[in-house]
N, C-alpha and C positions, 0 to 999 in steps of 0.2 A: 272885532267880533271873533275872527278865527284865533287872537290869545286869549281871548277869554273861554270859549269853549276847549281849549287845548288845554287850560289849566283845571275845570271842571272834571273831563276824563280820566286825568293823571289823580286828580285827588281823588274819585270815586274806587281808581284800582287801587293806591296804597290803601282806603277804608277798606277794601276787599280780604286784601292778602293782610290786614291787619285784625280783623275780623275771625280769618281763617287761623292766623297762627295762634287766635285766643282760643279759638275751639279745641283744636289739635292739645295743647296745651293743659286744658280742663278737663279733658277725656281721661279714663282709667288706662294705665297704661301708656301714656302719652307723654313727651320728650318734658313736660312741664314738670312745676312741683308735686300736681295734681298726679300723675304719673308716680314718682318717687312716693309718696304717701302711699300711694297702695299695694305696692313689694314689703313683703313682709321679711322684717330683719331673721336668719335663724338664731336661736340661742346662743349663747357660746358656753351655758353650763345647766345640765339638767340635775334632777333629783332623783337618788340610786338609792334602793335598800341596802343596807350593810348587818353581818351579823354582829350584835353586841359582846357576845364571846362565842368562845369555840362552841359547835353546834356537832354532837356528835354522830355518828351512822346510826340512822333509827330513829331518831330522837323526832317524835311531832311539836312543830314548829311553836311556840307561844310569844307571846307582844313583846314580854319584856326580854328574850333572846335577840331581837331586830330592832336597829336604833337607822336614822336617814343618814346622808349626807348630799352633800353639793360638788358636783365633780364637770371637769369639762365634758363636752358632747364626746371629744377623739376618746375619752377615758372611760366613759361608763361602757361594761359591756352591751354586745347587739340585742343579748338575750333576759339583760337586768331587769328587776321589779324596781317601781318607782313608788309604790303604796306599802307599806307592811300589811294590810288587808289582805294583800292578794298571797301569803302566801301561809298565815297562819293557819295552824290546822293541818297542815300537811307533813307525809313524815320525810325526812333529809334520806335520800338514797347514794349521798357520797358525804363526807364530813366537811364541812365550812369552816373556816380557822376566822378567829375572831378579826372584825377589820376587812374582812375579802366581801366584796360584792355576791349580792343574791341569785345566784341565776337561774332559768327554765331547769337546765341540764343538773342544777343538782337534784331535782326532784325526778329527773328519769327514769321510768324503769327495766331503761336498755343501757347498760355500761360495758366497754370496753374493757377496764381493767380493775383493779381492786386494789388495796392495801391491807396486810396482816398486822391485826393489832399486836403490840409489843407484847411479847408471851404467851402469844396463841402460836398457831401453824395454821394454813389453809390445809383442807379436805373436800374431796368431792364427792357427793351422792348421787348414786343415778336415780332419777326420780319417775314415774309415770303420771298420766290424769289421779290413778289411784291412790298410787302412794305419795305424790306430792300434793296432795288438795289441787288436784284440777292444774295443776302447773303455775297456781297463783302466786307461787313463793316469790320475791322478790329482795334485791340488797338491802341492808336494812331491818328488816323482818326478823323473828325470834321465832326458833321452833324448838319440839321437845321430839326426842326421836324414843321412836317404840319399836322392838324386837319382838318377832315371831320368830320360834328356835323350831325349825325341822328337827323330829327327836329321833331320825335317819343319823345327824350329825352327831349324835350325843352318843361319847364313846367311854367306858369305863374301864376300869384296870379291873382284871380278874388271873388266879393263878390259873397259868394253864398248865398241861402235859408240855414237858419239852420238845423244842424246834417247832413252836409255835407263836405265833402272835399275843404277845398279853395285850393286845386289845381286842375288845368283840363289845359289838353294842348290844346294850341289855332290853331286850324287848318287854321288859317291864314299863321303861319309860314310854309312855304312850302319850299325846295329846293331855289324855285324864291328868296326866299331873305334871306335865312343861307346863311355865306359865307364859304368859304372852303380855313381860312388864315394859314399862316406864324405863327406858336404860340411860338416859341425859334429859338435863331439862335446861332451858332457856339458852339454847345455844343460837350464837348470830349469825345470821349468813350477810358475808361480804360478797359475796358474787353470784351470777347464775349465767349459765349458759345453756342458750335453747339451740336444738335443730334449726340452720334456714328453713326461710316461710314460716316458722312455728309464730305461739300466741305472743314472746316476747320481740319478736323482730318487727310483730305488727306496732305495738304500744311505743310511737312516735312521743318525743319530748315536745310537752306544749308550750307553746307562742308566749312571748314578755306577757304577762298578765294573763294567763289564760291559769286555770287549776289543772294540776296532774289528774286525767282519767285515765287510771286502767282500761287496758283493752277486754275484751269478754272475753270468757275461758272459750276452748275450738278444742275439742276433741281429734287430734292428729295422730295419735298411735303412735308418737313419734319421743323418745325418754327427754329427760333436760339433767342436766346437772345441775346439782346444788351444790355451790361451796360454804363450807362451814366455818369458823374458828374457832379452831378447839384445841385443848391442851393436848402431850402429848398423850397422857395416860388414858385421855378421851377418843384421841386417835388409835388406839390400839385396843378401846370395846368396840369403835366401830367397826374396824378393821376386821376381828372376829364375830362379831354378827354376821355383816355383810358374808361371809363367807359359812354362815352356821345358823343360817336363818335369811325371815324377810324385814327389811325395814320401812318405815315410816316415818313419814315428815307431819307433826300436828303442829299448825300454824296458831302462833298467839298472838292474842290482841294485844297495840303497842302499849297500851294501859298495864298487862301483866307482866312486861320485859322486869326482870331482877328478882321475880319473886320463883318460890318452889315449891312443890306440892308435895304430901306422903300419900302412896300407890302401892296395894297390896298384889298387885299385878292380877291377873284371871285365870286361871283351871276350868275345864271342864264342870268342875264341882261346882265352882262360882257360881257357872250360870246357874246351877239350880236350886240352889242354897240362898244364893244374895237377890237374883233377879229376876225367880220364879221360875227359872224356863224347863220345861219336863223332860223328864229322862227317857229317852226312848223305851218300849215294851223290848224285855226281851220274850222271843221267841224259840219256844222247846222244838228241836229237830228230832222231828219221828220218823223211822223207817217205813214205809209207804210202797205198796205195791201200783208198778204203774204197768197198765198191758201194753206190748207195744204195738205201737200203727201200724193197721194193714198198707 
């Protein structure tokens, strides 16, 4: 009786621990097959947007610019698009070479540095809320620059008496007939540099799949620089503006990048000629007896 019972006990524990090792085994996460099934392999090659040709500064993004490919995980970058969806419609704010991966950071509107296209020169303008649109100008972007001439600046040659200046500015030239033209049009800006804290150190580069939002204009009282590319002979109107007047930055839609416009510039006269607006009253000054205050 006590080998039969002693054989009884023995077989209930190995059912026991055989029992247990089935469970242990079946469970997620557990030393079994049942275990291994439920760890997920990672990839070893994902799917990366690539540009189909070179994609130039400015340029908003369309389908057939963007083709995929299949690259390892260690190869795509951290910041790549994996859908051409996410990125059409947007405009490139540094240049993509045909064959380079899509990233967040080309659509940036915070860059570091820039590159002068072959036969331009960079140039820099100091911009405000005012005369930059709100400071919204960004790389990328095409502006037409506009001059206001101070006709303080406007100096004419006139003979004069000897051991004198033959310059003297002619107080003829008044407002009434400086015009206030159109002086370049569709000029690109490759760069911009803002004051720290301003509205561009806010406008973070968005996340792998996320769309470029600009950040909101901020009224900071604080200028930015805008750099341009522009020829030389372009650099030396602005150079005399800037120095002979005010300027201005009008921001184009990237639909108008290439194109140009004919601008009879504005006069005084203009306004009231072309856009209705009335001529002030003049006022006759009459001699007048005034008594004086006790």
């Amino acid at each position: 009786m006590r080998r039969t019972s002693r054989l009884l006990v023995l077989f209930g524990i190995g059912l026991a621990v055989l029992t247990f090792v089935l469970i242990v085994a079946l469970l997620p996460g557990g030393g079994g097959t049942g275990g291994l099934r439920a760890t997920p392999t990672p990839p070893a090659n994902v799917q990366v947007v690539e540009a189909a040709a070179d994609i130039p500064l400015g340029t908003v993004v369309s389908k057939d610019m963007l083709t995929t490919a299949t690259v390892p995980v260690t190869v795509a970058g951290t910041d790549s698009f994996q859908d051409p969806s996410q990125v059409i419609g947007q405009t490139v704010r540094r240049a993509i070479l045909s064959g380079a991966q899509v990233h967040a950071a080309d659509f940036s509107l915070t860059q570091t540095s820039f590159t002068v296209p072959p036969g331009k020169r960079a140039m820099a303008i100091s911009v405000t809320e005012l005369t930059g649109v709100g400071k919204m100008i960004y790389p990328g972007d095409t502006v037409d620059v506009v001059i206001t001439l101070d006709e303080s600046a406007i100096k004419v040659v006139e003979v004069q008496p000897p051991n004198k200046s033959p310059y003297s500015h002619d107080d003829g030239l008044r407002p009434v007939t400086v015009k206030a033209p159109l002086l370049l049009q569709d000029i690109q800006v490759i760069g911009t540099i803002d004051a720290p804290g301003g509205a561009a150190a806010a406008a973070a580069a968005p996340a792998a799949g996320a769309s470029a939002a600009p950040a909101g204009p901020t009224l900071t009282g604080t200028n930015k620089l805008i750099v341009l590319a522009v020829t030389d002979a372009q650099a030396e109107a602005i150079l005399f503006a800037r120095t002979a007047g005010t300027i201005d930055l009008v921001l184009r839609a990237p639909a108008d990048a290439g194109t140009t416009a004919t601008t009879d510039g504005v006069i005084l006269k203009t306004l009231f000629d072309k856009y209705g607006v009335l001529p002030p009253f003049l006022i006759k000054a009459i001699d007048a007896y005034v008594p004086a205050q006790p």
